[in-house]
N, C-alpha and C positions, 0 to 999 in steps of 0.2 A: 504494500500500500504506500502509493506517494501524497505526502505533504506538502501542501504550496502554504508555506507562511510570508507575510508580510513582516516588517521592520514598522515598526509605531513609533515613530517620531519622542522624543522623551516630552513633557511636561513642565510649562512653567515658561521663565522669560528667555528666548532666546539670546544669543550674543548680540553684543552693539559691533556694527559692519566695523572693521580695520579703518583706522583714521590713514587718510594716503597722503601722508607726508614726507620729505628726506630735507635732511639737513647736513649741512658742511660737518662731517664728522670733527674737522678739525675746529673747527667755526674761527679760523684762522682770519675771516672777514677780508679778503684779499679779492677778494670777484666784486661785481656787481651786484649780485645775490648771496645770500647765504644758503639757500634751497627752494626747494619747488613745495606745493600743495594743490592738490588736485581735489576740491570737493565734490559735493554729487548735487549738490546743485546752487543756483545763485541767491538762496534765502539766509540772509546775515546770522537770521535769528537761530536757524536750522542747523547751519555748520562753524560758526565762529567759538560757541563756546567749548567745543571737544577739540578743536584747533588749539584755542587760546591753553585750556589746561593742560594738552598734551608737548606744548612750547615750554611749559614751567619749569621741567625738571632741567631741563640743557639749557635754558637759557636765563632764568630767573622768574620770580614774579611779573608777568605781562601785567601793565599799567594801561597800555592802550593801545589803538589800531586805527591804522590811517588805510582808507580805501578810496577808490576810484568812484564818487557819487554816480554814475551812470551805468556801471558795470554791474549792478547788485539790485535785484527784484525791490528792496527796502532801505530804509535807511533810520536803524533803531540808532539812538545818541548811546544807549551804554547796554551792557550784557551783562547776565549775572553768571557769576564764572566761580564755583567754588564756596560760594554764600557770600562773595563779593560783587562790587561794579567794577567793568572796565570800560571804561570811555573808549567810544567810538566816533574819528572825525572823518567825516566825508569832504571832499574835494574834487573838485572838477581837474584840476592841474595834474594829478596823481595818475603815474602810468594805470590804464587801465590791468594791465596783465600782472599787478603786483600789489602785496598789502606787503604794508609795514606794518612793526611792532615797537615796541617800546620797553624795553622795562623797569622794573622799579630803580637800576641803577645809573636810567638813562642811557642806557645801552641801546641801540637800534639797527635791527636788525630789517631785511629785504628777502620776502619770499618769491618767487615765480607764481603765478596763478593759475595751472592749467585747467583750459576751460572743461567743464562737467561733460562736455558734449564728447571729448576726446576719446578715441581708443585707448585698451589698455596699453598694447604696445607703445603706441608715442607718449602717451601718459608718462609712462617709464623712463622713457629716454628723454624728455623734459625735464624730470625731477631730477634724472641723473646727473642732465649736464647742468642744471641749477645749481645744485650740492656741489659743484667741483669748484673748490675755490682757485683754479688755474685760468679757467673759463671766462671769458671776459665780453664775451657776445650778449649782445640786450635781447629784452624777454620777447620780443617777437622775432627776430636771428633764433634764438631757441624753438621756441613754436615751431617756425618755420624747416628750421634742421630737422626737427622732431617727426614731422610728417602733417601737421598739427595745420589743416589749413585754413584761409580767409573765411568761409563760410563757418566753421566752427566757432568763430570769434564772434561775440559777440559788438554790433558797433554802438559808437558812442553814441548816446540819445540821452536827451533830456525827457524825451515823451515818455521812456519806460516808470518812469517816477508819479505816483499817485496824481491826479487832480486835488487841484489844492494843495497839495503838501509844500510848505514853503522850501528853499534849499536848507539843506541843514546844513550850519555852522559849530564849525568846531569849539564851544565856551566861549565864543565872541571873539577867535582872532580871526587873523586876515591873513592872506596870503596864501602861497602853497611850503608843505614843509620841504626843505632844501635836499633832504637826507632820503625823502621818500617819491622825490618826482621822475628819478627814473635814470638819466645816464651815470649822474658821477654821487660820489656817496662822499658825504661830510662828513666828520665825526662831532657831539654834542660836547 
């Protein structure tokens, strides 16, 4: 007599997906980037805080994040990360294909942003050549190397931004930050 049994799934909460991050092992800060991040999709609210907490242990307490106001379905001012806020400042000036971070010792650091839409494979090779602090190619050279093309990108628009919603500003300054607009990197 043959027995056809099934596998029953176990019970309870699944895993939370793999955070798809890579960072300059060395975070020697010699590139343009420190590393890539590749979320699953363009909602702040959705993927920044498993971001922000999984940056803490290698980099410090994240204080804040500076993004590309056009790139991102919303545009929340802070996130609660840990039973903390962390400020969040949107800008126009801000490579779209990049968040910056901050952290508490005013350290700041430059991720890659591959877009959600990407394959795994160039995913990969994005993040990789991001993480490489030898690599000096800006984040769309990268995309583009990567396989990563035009249509995957999303472009700039002011229209994807609620009706109504005024621009958010970063606590009342002005400007773009210097460290986070995309070719050359300042230190604080």
């Amino acid at each position: 007599m043959t027995t056809d049994s099934t596998a029953v799934p176990p019970t309870g909460q699944s895993a939370a997906p793999a955070l798809r991050v890579r960072l300059d092992p060395t975070l020697a800060r010699g590139g343009i980037l420190d590393g890539g991040w590749w979320p699953r999709s363009r909602d702040p609210d959705a993927e920044l805080p498993s971001l922000i907490a999984s940056l803490e242990s290698p980099l410090g307490v994240i204080t804040r994040v500076a993004l590309n106001l056009d790139a991102w379905d919303s545009a929340p001012r802070r996130l609660a990360v840990d039973g903390r806020r962390v400020h969040v400042g949107w800008f126009h000036a801000i490579n779209a294909q990049t968040i910056g971070v901050t952290s508490a010792s005013r350290d700041r650091f430059v991720l890659l942003v591959v877009p959600p839409e990407a394959t795994t494979a160039a995913a990969a090779i994005a993040m990789a050549m991001a993480a490489d602090a030898t690599n000096s190619a800006q984040p769309a050279d990268i995309l583009a190397d990567s396989g990563i093309t035009t249509e995957e990108l999303r472009p700039n628009t002011s229209a994807r931004r609620p009706q109504g919603q005024p621009t958010p500003r970063p606590n009342g300054e002005s400007g773009r930050p210097a460290a986070m607009s995309g070719g050359t990197r300042q230190q604080a």
